[in-house]
C-alpha positions as a printed NumPy array, in Angstrom:
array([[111.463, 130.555, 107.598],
       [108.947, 129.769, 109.86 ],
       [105.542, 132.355, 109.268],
       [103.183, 132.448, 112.603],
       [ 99.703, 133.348, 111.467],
       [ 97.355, 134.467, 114.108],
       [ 93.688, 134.722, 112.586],
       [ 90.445, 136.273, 113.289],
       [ 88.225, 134.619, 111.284],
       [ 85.071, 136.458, 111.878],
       [ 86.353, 139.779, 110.744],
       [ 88.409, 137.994, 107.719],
       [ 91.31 , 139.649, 109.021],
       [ 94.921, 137.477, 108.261],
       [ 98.055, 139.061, 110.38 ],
       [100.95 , 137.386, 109.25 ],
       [104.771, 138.209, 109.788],
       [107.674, 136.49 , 109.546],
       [110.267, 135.718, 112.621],
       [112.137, 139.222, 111.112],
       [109.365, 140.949, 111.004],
       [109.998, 141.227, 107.557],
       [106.964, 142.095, 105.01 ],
       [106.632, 138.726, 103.055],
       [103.83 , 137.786,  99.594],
       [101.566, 135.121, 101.137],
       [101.924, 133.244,  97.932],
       [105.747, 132.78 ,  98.498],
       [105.274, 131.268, 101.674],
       [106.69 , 127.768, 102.355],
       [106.564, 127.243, 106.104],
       [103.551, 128.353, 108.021],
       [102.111, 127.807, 111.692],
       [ 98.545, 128.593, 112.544],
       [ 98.405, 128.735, 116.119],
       [ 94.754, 129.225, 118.635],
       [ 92.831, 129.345, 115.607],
       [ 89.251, 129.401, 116.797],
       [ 86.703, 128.773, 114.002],
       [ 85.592, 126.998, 110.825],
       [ 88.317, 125.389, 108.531],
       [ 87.631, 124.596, 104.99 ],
       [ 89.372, 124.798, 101.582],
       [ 88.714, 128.546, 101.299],
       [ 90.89 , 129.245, 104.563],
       [ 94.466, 128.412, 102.851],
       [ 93.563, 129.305,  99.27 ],
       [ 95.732, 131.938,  99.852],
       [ 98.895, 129.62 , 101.1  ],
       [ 99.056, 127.109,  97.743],
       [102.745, 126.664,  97.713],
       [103.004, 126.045, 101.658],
       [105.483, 122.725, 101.728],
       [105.221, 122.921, 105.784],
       [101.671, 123.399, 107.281],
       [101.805, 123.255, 111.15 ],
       [ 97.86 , 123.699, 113.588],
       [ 98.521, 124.166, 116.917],
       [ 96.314, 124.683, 119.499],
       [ 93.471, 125.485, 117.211],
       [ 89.544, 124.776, 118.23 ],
       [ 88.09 , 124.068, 115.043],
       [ 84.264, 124.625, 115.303],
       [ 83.444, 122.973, 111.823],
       [ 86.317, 121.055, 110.421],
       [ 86.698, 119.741, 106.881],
       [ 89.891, 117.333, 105.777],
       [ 89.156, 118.887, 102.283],
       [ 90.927, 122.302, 103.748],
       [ 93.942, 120.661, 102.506],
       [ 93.306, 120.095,  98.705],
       [ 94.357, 123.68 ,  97.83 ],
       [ 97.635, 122.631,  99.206],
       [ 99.379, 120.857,  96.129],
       [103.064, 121.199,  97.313],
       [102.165, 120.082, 100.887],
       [104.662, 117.951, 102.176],
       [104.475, 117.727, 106.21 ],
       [101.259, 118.452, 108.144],
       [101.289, 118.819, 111.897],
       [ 98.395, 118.856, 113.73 ],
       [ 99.061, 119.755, 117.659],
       [ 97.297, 120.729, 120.864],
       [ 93.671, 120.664, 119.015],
       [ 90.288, 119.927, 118.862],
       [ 87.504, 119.065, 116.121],
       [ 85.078, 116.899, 115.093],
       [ 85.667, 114.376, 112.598],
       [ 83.882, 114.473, 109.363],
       [ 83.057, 111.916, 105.955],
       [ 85.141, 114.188, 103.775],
       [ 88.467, 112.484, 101.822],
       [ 91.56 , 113.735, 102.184],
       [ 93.165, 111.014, 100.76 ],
       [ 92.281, 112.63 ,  97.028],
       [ 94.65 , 115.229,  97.237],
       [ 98.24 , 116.553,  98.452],
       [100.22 , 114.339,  96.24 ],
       [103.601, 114.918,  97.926],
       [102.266, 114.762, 101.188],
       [104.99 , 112.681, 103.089],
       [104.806, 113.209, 106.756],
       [102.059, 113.507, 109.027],
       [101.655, 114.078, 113.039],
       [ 98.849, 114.242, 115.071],
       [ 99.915, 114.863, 118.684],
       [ 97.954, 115.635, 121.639],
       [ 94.562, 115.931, 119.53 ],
       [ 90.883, 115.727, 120.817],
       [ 89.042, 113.919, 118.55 ],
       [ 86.666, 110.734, 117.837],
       [ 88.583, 107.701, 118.442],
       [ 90.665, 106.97 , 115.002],
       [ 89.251, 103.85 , 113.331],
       [ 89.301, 101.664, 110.314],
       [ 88.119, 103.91 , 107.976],
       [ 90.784, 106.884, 109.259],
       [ 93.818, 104.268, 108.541],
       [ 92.207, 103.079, 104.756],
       [ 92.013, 106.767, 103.823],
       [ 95.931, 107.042, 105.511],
       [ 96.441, 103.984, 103.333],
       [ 95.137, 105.647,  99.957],
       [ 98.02 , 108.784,  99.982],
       [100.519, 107.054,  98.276],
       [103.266, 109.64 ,  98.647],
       [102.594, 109.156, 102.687],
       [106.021, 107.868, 104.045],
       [105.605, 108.707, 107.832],
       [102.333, 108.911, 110.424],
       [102.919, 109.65 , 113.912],
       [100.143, 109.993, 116.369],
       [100.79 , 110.73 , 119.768],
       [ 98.215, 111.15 , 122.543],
       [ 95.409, 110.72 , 120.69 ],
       [ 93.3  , 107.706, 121.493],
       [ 92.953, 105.177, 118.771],
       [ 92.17 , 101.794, 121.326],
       [ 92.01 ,  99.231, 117.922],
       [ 93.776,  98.871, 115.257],
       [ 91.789,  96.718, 112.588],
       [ 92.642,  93.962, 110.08 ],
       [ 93.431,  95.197, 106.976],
       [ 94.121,  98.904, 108.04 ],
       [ 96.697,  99.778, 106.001],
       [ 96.294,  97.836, 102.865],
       [ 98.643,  99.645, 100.031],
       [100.271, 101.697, 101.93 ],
       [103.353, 103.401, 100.906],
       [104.207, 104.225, 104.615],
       [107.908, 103.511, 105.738],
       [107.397, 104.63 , 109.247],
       [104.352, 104.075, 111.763],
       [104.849, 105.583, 115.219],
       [101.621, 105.221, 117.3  ],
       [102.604, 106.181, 121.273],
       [101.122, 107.156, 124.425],
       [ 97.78 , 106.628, 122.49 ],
       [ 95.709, 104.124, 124.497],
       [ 96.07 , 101.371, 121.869],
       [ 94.955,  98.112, 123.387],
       [ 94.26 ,  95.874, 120.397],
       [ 95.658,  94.87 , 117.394],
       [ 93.936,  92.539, 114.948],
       [ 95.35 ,  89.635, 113.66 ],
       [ 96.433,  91.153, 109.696],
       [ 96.634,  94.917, 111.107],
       [ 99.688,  95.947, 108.65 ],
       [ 98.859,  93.418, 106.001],
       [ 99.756,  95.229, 102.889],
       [102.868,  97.606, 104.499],
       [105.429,  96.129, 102.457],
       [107.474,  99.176, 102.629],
       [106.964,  99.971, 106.277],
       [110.607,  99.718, 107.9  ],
       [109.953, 101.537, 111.619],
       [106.934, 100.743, 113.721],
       [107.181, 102.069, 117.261],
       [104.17 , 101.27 , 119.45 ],
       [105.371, 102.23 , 122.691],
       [104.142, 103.396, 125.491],
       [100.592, 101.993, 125.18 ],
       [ 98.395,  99.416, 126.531],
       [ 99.001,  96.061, 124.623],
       [ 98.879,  93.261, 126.536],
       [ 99.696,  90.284, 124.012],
       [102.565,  90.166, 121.621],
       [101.342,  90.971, 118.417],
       [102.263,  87.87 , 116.72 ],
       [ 99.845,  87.771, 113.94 ],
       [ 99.863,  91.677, 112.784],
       [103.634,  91.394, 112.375],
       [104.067,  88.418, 109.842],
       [103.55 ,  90.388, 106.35 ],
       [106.017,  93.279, 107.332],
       [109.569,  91.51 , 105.568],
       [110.792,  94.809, 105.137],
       [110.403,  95.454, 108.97 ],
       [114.107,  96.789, 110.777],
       [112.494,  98.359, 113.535],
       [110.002,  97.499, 116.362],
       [109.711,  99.068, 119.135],
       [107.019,  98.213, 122.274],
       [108.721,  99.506, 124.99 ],
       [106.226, 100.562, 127.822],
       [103.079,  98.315, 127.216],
       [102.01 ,  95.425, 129.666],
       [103.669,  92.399, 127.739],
       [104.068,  90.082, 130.645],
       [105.435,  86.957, 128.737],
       [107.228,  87.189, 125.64 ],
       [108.698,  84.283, 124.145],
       [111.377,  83.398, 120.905],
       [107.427,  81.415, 118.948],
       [105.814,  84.891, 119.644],
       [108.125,  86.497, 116.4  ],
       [107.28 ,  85.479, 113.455],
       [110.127,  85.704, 110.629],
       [111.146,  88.702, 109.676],
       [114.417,  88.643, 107.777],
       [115.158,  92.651, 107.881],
       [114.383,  93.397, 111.602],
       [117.394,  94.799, 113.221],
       [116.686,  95.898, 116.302],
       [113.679,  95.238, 119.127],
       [112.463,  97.467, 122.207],
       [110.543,  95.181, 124.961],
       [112.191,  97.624, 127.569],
       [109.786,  99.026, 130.312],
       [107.08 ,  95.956, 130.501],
       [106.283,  94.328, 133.585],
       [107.68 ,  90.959, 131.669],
       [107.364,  88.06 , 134.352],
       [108.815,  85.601, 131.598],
       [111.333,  86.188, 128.529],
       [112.534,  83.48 , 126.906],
       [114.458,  84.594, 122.905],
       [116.527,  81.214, 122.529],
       [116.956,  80.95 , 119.211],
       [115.381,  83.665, 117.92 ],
       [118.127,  84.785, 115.569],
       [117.478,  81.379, 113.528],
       [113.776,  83.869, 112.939],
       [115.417,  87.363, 112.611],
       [119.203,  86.723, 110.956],
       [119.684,  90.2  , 111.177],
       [118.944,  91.095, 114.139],
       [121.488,  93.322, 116.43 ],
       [119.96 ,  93.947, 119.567],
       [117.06 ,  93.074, 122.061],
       [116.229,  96.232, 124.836],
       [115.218,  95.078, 127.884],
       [115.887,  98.441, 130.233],
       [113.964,  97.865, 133.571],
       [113.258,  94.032, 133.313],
       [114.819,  92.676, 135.854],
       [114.419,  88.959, 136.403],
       [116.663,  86.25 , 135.2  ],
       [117.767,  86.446, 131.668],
       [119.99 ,  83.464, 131.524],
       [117.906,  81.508, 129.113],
       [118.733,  84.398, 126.104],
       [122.242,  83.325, 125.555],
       [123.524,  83.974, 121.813],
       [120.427,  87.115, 121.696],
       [122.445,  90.444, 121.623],
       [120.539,  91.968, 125.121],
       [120.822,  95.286, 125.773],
       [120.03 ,  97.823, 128.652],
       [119.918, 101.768, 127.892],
       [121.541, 104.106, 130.607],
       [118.954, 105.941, 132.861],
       [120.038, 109.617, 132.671]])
């Protein structure tokens, strides 16, 4: 059951219903949205939603935002964050929400994510899946991720430029990273090394203009790899299955120069519908 709360803050007044229009106890809610929220957001705002597993913000203008409006949340196990703006603060919000497992930011205006954003990501060890989507973060550092739990990282249509040599050092678990639809202009040989676990990479829609088979490093899990939608001048994969042994298919949708070099390397093309 999704609950839409629509909240005026300055007169403390909460109207909440459910889709049925059914009566429900605050306290027994597990599925909440919060939707063009305008105001300050702290701890005291949701002490009244502790067992929410589902917390969704959505067009919300958050004139004084603190990550600690979280901690009262100790069965939180997605948070979506869409459509908004705030400021970002020093406050940790890696200290609480212990079965946090998904998180989305998407859409979101808000200080460039850096560094220190991905450590504190890094720190919530029941964190399986971040997915940010259209919300700038132009680097991502060395060392960014260092004991992190995460199995999926899906950063897209997010300005990302850069990628430091050792980005996802320390991801052993991380089996999906999509980075599509960005700006990277080099392969990102030296980020990709420590991820053995890796089945999934996906950097369809950046401006990769050469990609060649010395660009991978080996990664004995990776399965499947998205280069589709680059202006790729140059492609040249022979033997790259001797560095991936698992691997079951190259995309290359919308590259259309001469791919005769690849032989062996399972190419594929997905239909335009």
């Amino acid at each position: 059951m999704i609950i839409k709360i629509f909240i005026l803050f300055t007169s403390l007044i909460w109207c909440v219903r459910s889709q049925n229009d059914i009566p429900v106890r605050l306290l027994d809610l597990k599925d909440i949205v919060i939707e063009d929220y305008h105001g300050n957001l702290d701890a005291k705002t949701l002490e009244l939603f502790k067992n929410v597993e589902t917390l969704t913000l959505d067009g919300c203008n958050f004139t004084s935002f603190n990550e600690n409006f979280v901690h009262p949340l100790k069965n939180l196990q997605k948070l979506v964050v869409a459509n908004s703006r705030f400021s970002k603060v020093s406050s940790d919000i890696s200290t609480c929400c212990v079965k946090l497992r998904i998180m989305e930011v998407i859409n979101c205006k808000l200080e460039p994510i850096d560094k220190d954003d991905m450590n504190k990501l890094a720190e919530m060890k029941s964190l399986e899946r971040f997915y940010l989507h259209k919300t700038d973060i132009p680097v991502i550092a060395a060392k960014s991720f260092v004991g992190s739990n995460l199995k999926a990282l899906e950063v897209e249509y997010s300005n990302l430029e850069t990628i430091e040599d050792g980005a996802f050092d320390g991801m052993d678990k991380l089996e999906t990273l999509i980075l599509r639809q960005n700006k990277l202009k080099t392969f990102p040989t030296g980020s990709l090394s420590s991820l053995k676990s890796l089945k999934v990479l996906d950097l369809k829609g950046n401006l990769l203009e050469k990609v060649e088979t010395k660009d991978f490093p080996s990664l004995p899990n990776l399965e499947k790899v998205n280069l589709g939608h680059n202006p790729i001048k140059e492609i040249n994969l022979k033997g790259l299955k001797e560095k991936l042994p698992k691997l079951k298919e190259v995309d290359v949708s919308e590259i259309n120069i001469d791919l005769s070099k690849n032989e062996g390397i399972p190419l594929v093309k997905s239909r335009v519908l």
